[in-house]
C-alpha positions in Angstrom: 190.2 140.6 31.0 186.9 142.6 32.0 186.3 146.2 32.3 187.1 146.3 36.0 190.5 144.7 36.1 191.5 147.0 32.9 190.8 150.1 35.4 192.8 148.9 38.2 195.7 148.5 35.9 195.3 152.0 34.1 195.1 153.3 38.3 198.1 151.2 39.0 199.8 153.3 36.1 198.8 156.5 36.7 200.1 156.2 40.4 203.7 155.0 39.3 203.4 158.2 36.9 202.8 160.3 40.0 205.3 158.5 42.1 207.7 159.4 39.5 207.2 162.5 39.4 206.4 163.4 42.7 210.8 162.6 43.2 211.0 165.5 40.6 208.8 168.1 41.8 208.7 167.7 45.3 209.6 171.0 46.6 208.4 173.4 44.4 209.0 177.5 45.2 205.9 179.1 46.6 205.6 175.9 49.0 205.3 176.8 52.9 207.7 175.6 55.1 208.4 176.5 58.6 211.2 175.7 60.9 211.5 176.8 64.4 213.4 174.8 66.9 212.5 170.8 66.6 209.3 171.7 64.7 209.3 171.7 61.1 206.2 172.5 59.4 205.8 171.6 55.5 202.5 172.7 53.1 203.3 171.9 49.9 200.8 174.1 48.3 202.1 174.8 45.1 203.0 171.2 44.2 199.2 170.5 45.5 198.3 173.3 42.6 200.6 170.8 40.1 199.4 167.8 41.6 195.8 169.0 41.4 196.4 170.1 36.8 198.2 167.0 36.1 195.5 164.7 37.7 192.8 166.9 36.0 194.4 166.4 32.3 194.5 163.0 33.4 190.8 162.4 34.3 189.8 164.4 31.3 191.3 162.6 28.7 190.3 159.3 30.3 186.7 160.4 29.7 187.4 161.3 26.6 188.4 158.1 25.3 185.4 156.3 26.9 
């Protein structure tokens, strides 16, 4: 298997892993959400924050081990 098809499956992985838990942390507290008549308006700004660490850690310890 070459390089390029062993980063496509370590992606592959990581996105399950986020999918996963993305189920889990979905709606955080401290996440905007607006209701008014049929309108509902979501930010999710503190599972963006989450989203945003996790993917970080991620990243960094791939460079590590290359």
């Amino acid at each position: 298997m070459t390089g390029f098809g062993k980063i496509f499956i370590v992606i592959g992985i990581v996105f399950i892993i986020i999918g996963l838990l993305w189920s889990f942390i979905g709606k955080l507290p401290g996440d905007i959400s607006f209701k008014k008549g049929p309108v509902t308006f979501y930010f999710p700004i503190v599972t963006s924050i989450v989203a945003s660490i996790i993917l970080s850690l991620i990243f960094y310890l791939l460079g590590k081990i290359r």
